[in-house]
N, C-alpha and C positions, 0 to 999 in steps of 0.2 A: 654426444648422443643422449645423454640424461637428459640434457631441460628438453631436447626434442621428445621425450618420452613422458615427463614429467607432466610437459602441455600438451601430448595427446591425454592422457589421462583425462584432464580438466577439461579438454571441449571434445571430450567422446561421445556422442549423442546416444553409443549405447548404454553409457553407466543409468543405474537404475535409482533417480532422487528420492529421497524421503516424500511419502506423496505430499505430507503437510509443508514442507517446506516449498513444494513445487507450487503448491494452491497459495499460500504467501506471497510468494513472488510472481502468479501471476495477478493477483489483485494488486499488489504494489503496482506493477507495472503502468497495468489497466490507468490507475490512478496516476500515475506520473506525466501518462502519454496523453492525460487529460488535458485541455487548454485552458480551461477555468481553473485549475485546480494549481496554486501559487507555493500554497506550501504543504506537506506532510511532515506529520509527529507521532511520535509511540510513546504512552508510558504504561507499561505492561505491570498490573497487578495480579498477584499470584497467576489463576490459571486464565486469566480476560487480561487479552491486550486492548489498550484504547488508543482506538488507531483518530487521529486528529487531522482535517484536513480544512484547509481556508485558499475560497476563493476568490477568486480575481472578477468574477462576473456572474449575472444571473439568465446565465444561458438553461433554460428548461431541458435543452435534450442532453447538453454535457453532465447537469447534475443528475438528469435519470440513469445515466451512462455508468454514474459513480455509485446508485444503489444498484444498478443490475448486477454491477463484477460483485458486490456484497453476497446479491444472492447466490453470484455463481458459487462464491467461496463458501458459503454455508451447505450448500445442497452439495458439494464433495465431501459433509459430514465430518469436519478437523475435530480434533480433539480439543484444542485453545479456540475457545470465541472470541472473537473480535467485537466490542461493541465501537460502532463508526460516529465519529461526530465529526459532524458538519457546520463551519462557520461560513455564514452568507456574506457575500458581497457588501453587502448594506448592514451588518453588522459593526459595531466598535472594535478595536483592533484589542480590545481589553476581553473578548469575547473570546478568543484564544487566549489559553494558560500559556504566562511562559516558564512554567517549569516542563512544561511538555518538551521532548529532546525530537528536533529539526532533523529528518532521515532527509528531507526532500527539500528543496526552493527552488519555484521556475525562475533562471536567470533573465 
């Protein structure tokens, strides 16, 4: 009866998330569930995370797709700003840092 209680906890849709953390992860998402979008990276200095993202193609509405969730995330007003960088398709693979740490890769 605990892990049954333990895992209602965890997928209760009424526990009430950190709003920042919830505006995080729906832009992560946003960006995951993108089809252009091959890989994501963070390397968070102090209070700006640098969210790092390289694509696979130069689809116009998928890359518009990737600065709207930006706006959406800003206009929820977070406290950590995101500064978003974007590596194009037609860019060098040297274009992306790899010291930037891989949250994300489409398989």
């Amino acid at each position: 009866m605990l892990k049954a209680t333990a895992l209602s906890r965890v997928l209760d849709p009424q526990q009430v998330a950190d709003p920042e953390v919830a505006a995080f992860q729906q832009l992560f998402g946003t960006l995951a569930a993108n089809p252009s979008v091959q890989v994501i990276g963070i390397n968070p200095l102090g209070t700006i995370i640098n969210l790092w993202v390289r694509l696979g193609d130069a689809d116009e509405g998928n890359e518009d797709a990737i600065y709207g969730a930006l706006q959406q995330y800003r206009a929820g007003g977070p406290e950590r700003l995101i500064d978003l960088h974007v590596v194009f398709a037609d860019e060098p693979e040297t274009a992306y840092p790899s010291s930037v740490r891989v949250l994300y890769r489409h398989a």
